[in-house]
Backbone atoms as SQL, in Angstrom:
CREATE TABLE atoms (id INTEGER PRIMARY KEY, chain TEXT, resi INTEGER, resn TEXT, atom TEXT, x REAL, y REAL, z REAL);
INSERT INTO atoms VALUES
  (1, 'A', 1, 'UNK', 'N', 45.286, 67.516, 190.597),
  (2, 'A', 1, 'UNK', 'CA', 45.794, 66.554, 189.645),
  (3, 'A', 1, 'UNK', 'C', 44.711, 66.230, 188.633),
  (4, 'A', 2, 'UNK', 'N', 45.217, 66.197, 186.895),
  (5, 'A', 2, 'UNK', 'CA', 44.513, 65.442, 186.320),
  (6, 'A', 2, 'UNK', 'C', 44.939, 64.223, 185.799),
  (7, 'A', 3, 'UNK', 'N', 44.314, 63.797, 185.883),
  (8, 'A', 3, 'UNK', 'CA', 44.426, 62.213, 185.500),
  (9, 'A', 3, 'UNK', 'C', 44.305, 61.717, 184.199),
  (10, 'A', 4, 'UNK', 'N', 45.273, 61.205, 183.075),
  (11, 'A', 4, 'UNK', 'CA', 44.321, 61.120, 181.926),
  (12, 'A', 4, 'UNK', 'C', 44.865, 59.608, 181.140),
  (13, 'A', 5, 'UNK', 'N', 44.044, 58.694, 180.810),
  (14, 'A', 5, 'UNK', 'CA', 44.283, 57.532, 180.110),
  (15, 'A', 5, 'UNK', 'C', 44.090, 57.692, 178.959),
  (16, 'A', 6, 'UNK', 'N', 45.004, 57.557, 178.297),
  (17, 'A', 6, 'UNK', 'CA', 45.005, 57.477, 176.640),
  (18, 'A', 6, 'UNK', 'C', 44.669, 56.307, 176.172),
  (19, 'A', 7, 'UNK', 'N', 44.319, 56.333, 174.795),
  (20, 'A', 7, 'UNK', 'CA', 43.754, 55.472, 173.949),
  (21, 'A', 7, 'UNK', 'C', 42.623, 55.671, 173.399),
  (22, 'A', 8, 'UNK', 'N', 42.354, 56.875, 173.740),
  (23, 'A', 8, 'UNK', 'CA', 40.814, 57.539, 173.158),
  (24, 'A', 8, 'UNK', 'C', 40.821, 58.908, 173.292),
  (25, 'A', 9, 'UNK', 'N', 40.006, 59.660, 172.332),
  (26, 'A', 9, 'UNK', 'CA', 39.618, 60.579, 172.917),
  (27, 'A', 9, 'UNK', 'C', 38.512, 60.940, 174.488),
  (28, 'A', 10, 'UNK', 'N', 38.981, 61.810, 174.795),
  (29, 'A', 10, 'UNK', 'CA', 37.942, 62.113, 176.462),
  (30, 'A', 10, 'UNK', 'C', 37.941, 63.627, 176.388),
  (31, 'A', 11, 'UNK', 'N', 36.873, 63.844, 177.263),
  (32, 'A', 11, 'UNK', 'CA', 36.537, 65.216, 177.767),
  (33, 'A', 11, 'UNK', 'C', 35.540, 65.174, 179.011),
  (34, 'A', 12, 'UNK', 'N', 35.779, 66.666, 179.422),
  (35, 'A', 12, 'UNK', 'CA', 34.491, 66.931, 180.806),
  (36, 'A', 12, 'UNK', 'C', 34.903, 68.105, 181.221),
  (37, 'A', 13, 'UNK', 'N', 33.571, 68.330, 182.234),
  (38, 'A', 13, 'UNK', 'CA', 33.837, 69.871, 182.116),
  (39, 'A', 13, 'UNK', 'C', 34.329, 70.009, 184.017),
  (40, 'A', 14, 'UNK', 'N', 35.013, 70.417, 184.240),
  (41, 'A', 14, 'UNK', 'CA', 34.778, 71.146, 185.765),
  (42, 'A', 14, 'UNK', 'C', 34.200, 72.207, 186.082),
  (43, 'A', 15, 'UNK', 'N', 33.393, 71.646, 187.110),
  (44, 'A', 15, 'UNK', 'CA', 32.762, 72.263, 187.458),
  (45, 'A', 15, 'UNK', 'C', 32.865, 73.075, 189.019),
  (46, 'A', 16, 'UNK', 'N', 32.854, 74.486, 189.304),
  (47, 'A', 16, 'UNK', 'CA', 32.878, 74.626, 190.665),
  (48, 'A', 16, 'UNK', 'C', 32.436, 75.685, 191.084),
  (49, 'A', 17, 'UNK', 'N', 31.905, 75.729, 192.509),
  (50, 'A', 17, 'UNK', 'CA', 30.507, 76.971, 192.774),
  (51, 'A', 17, 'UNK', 'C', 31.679, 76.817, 194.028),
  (52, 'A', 18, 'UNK', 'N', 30.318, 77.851, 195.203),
  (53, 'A', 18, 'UNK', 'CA', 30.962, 78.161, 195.940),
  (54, 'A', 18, 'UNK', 'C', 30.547, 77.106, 197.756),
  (55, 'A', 19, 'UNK', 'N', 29.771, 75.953, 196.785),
  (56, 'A', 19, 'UNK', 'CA', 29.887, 74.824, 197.947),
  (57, 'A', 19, 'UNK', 'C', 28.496, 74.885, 198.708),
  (58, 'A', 20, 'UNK', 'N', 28.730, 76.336, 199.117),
  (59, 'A', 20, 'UNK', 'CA', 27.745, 75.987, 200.336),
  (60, 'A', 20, 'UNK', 'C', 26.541, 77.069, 200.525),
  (61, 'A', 21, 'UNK', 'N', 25.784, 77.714, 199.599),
  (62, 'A', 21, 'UNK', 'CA', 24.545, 78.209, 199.324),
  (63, 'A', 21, 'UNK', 'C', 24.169, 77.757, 197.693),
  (64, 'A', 22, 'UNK', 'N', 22.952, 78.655, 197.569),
  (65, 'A', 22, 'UNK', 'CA', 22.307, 78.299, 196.044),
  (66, 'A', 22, 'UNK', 'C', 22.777, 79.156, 195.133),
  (67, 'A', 23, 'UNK', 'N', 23.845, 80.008, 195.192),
  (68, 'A', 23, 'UNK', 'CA', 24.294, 81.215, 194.894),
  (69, 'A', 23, 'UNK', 'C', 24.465, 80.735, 193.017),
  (70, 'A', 24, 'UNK', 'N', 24.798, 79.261, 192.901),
  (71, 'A', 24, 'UNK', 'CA', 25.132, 78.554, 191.627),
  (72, 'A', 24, 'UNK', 'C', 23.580, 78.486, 190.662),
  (73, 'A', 25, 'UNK', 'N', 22.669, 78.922, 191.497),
  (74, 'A', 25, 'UNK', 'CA', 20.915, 78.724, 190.894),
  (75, 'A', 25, 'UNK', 'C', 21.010, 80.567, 190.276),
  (76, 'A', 26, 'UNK', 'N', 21.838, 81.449, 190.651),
  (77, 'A', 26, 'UNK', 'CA', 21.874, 82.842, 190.168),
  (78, 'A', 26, 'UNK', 'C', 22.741, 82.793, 188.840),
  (79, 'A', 27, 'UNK', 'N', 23.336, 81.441, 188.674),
  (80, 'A', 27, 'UNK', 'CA', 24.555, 82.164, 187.641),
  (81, 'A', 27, 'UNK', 'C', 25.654, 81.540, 188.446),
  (82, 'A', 28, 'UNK', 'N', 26.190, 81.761, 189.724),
  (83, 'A', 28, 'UNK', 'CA', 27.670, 82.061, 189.929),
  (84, 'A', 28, 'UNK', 'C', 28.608, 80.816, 190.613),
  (85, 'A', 29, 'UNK', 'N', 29.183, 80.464, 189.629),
  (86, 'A', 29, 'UNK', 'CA', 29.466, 78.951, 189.101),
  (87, 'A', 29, 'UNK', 'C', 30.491, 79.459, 188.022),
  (88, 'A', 30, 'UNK', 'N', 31.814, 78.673, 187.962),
  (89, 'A', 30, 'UNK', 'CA', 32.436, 78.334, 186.395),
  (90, 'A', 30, 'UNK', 'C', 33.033, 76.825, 186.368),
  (91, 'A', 31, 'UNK', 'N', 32.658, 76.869, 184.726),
  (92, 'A', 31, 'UNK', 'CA', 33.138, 75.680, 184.378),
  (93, 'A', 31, 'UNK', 'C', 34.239, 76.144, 183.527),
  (94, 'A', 32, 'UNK', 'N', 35.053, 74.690, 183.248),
  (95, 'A', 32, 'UNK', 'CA', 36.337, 74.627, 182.352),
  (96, 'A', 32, 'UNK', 'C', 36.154, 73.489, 181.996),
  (97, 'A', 33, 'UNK', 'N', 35.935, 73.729, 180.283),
  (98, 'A', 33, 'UNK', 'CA', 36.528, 72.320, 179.885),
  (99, 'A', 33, 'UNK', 'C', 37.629, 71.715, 179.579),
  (100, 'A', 34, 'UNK', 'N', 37.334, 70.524, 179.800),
  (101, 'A', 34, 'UNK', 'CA', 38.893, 69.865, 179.569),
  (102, 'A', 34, 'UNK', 'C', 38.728, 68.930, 178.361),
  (103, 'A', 35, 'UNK', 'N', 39.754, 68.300, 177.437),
  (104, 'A', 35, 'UNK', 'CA', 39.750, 67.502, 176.226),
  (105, 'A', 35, 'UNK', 'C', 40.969, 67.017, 175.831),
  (106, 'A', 36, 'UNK', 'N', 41.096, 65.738, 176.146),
  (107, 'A', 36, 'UNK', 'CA', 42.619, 64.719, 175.670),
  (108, 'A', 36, 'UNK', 'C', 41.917, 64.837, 174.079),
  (109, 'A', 37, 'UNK', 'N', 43.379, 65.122, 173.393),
  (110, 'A', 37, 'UNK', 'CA', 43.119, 64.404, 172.014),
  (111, 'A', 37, 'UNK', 'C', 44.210, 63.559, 171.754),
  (112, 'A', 38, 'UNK', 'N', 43.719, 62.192, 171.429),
  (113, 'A', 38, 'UNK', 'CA', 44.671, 60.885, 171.608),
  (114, 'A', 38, 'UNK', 'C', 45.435, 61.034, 170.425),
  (115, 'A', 39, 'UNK', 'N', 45.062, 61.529, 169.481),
  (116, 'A', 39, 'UNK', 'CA', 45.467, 61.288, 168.090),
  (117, 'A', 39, 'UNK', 'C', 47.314, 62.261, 167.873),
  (118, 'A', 40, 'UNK', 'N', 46.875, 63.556, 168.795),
  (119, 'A', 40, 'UNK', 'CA', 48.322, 64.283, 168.831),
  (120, 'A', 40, 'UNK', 'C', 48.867, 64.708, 170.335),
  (121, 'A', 41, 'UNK', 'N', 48.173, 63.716, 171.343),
  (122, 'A', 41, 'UNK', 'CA', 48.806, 63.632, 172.607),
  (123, 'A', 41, 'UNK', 'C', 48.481, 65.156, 173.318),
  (124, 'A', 42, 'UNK', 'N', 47.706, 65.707, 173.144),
  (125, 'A', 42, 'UNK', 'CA', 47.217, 66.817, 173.773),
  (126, 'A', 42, 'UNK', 'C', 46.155, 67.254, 174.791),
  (127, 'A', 43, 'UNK', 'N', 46.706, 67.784, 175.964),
  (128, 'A', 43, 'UNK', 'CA', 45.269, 67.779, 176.650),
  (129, 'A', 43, 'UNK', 'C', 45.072, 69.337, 176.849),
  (130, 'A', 44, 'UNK', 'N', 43.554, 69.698, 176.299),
  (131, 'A', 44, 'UNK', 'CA', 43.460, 71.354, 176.279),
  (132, 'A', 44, 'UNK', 'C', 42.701, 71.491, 177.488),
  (133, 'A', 45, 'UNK', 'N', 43.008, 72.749, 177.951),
  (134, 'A', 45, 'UNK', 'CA', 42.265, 73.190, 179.273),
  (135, 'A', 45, 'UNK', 'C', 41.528, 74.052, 178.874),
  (136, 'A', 46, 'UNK', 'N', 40.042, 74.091, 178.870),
  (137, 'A', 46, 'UNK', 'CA', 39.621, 75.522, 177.954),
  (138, 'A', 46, 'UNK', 'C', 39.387, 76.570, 178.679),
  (139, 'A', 47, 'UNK', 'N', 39.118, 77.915, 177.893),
  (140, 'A', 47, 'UNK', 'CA', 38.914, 79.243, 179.186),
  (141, 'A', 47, 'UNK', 'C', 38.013, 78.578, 179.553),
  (142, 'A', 48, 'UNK', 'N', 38.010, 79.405, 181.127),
  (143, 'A', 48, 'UNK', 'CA', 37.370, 79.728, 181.730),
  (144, 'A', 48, 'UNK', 'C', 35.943, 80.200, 181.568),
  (145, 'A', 49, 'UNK', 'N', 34.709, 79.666, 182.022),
  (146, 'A', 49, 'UNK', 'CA', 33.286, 80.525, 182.030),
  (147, 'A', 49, 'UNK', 'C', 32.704, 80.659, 182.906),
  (148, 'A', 50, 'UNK', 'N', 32.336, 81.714, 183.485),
  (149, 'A', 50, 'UNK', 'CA', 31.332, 82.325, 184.581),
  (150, 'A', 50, 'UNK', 'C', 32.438, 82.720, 185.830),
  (151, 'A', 51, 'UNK', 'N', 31.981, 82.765, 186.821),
  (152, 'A', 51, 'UNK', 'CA', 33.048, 83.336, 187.992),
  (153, 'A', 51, 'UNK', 'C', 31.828, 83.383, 189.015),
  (154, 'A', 52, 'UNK', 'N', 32.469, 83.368, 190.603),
  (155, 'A', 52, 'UNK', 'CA', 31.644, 83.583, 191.753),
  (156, 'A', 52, 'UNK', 'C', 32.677, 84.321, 192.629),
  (157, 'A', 53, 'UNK', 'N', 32.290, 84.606, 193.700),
  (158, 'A', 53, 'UNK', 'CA', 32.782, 85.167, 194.905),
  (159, 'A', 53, 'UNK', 'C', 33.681, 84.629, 195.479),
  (160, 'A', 54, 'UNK', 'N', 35.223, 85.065, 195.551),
  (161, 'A', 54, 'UNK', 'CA', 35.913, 83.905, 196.183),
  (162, 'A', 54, 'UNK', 'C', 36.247, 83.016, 195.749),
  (163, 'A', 55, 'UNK', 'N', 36.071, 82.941, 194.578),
  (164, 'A', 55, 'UNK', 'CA', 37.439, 81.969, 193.471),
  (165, 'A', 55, 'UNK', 'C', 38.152, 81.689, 192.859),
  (166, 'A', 56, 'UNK', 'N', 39.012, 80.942, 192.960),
  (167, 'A', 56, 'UNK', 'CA', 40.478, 81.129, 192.541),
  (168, 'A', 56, 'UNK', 'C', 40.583, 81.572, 191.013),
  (169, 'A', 57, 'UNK', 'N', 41.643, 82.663, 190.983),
  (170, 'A', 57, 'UNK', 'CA', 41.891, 83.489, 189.398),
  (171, 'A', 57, 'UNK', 'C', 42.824, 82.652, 188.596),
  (172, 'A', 58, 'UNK', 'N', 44.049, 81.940, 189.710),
  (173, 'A', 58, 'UNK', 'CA', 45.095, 80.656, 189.288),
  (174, 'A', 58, 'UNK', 'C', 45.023, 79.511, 190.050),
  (175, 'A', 59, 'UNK', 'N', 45.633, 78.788, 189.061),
  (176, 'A', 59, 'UNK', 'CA', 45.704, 77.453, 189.915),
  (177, 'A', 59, 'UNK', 'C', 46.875, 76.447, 189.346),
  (178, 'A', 60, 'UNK', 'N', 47.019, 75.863, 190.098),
  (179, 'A', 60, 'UNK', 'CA', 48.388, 74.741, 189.776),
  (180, 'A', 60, 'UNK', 'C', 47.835, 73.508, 188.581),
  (181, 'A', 61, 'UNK', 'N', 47.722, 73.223, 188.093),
  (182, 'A', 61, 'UNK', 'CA', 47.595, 71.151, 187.698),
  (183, 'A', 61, 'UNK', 'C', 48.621, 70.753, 186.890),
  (184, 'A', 62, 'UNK', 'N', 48.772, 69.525, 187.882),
  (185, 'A', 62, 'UNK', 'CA', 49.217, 68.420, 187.511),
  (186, 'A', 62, 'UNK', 'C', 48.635, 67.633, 186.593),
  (187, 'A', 63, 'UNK', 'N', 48.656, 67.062, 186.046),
  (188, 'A', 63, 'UNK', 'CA', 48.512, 66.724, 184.556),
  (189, 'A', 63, 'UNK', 'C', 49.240, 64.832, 184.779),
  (190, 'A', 64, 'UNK', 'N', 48.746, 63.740, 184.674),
  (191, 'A', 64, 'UNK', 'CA', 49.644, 62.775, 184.993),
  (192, 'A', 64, 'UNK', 'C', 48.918, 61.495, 184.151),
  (193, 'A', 65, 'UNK', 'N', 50.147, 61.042, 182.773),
  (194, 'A', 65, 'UNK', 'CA', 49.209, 60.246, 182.023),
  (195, 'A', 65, 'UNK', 'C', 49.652, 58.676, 183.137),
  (196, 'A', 66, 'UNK', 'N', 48.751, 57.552, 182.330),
  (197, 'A', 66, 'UNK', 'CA', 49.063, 56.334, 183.372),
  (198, 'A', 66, 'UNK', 'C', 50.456, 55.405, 182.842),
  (199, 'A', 67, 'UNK', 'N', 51.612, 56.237, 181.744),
  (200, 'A', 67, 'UNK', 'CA', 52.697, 55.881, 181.937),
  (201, 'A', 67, 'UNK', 'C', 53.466, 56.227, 183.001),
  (202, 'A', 68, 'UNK', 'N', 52.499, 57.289, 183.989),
  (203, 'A', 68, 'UNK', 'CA', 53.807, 58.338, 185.238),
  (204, 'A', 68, 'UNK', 'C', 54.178, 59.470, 184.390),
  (205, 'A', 69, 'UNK', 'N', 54.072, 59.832, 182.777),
  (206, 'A', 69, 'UNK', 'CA', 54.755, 60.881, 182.478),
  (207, 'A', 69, 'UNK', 'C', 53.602, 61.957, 183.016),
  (208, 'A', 70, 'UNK', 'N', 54.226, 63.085, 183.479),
  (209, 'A', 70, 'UNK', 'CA', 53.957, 64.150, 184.111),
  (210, 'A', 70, 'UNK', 'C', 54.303, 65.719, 183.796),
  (211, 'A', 71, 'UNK', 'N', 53.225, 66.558, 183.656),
  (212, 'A', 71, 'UNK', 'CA', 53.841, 68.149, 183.397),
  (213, 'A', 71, 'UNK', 'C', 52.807, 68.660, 184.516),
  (214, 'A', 72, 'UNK', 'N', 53.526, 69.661, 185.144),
  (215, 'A', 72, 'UNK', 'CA', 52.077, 70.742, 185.787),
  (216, 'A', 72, 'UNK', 'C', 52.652, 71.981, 184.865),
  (217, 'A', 73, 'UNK', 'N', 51.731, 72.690, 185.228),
  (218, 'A', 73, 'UNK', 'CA', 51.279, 74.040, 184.418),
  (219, 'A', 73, 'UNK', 'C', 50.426, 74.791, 185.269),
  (220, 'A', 74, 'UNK', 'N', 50.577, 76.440, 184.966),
  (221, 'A', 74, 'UNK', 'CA', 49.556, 77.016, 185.765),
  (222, 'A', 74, 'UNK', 'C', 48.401, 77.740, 184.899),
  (223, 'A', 75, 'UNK', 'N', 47.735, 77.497, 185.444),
  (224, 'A', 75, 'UNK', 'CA', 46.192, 78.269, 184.852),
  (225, 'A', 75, 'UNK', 'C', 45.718, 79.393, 185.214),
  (226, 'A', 76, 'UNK', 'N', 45.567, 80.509, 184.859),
  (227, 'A', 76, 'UNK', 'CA', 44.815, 81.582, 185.201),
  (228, 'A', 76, 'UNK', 'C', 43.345, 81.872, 184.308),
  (229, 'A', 77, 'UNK', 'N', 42.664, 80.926, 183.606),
  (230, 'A', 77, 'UNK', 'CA', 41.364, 81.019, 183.400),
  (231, 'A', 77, 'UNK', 'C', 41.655, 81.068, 181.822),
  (232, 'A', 78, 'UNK', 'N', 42.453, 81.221, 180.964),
  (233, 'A', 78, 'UNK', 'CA', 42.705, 81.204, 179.911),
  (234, 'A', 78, 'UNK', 'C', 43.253, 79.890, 179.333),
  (235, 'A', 79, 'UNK', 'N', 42.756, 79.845, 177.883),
  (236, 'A', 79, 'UNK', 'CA', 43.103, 78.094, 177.091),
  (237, 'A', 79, 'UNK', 'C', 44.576, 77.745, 177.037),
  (238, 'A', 80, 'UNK', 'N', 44.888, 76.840, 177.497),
  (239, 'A', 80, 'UNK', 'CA', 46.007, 75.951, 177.310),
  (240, 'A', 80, 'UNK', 'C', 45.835, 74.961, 176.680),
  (241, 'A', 81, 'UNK', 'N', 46.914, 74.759, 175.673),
  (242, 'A', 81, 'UNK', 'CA', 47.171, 73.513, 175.125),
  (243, 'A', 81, 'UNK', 'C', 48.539, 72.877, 175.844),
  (244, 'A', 82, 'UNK', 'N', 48.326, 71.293, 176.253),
  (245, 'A', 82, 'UNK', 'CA', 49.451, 71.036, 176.711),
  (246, 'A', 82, 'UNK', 'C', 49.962, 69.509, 175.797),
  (247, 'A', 83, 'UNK', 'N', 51.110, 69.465, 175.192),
  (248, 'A', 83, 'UNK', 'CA', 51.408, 68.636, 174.478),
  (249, 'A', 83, 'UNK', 'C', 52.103, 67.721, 175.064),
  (250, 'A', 84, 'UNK', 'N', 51.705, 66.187, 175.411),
  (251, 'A', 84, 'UNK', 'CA', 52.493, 65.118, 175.479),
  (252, 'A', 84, 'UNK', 'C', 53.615, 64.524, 174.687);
C-alpha cells in the first residue's frame, strides 16, 4: 500500500536490497521513485534502478488517498503515471 495525503506536493524513493548481507555495499539494491503532484492529482511511480538477486520483476500497489479513494495497479519496473 501507498499512502498519500494531498495538499502538497511529496516524494521518496523506495528503497530495497536483499535484507540480509552487505550485498547493497556492491551495488545490488533498487530504488523507485515515487512523486504526488497535488496540482493535477497524480502520483508517478518512476522506473525502476539497479536490481539484486531475488527480486521481485512485478508487484501489486495499492495506492490509497486519505479520502478512501483507491486504485491498485501493477508494476513491473517501468514509469507509471496514475491519475486521481
Amino acid at each position: 500500500q501507498l499512502r498519500v495525503y494531498t495538499g502538497a506536493n511529496g516524494s521518496f524513493v523506495l528503497y530495497e536490497d536483499e535484507f540480509d548481507n552487505y550485498n547493497y555495499e556492491k551495488g545490488e539494491y533498487t530504488e523507485i521513485p515515487i512523486i504526488w503532484n497535488n496540482a493535477s492529482h497524480t502520483l508517478i511511480i518512476g522506473d525502476r534502478k539497479g536490481s539484486y538477486k531475488g527480486m521481485l520483476l512485478s508487484r501489486k500497489f495499492t495506492i490509497i488517498l486519505q479520502d478512501a479513494t483507491q486504485k491498485t495497479v501493477e508494476y513491473d519496473g517501468n514509469k507509471l503515471e496514475i491519475k486521481f
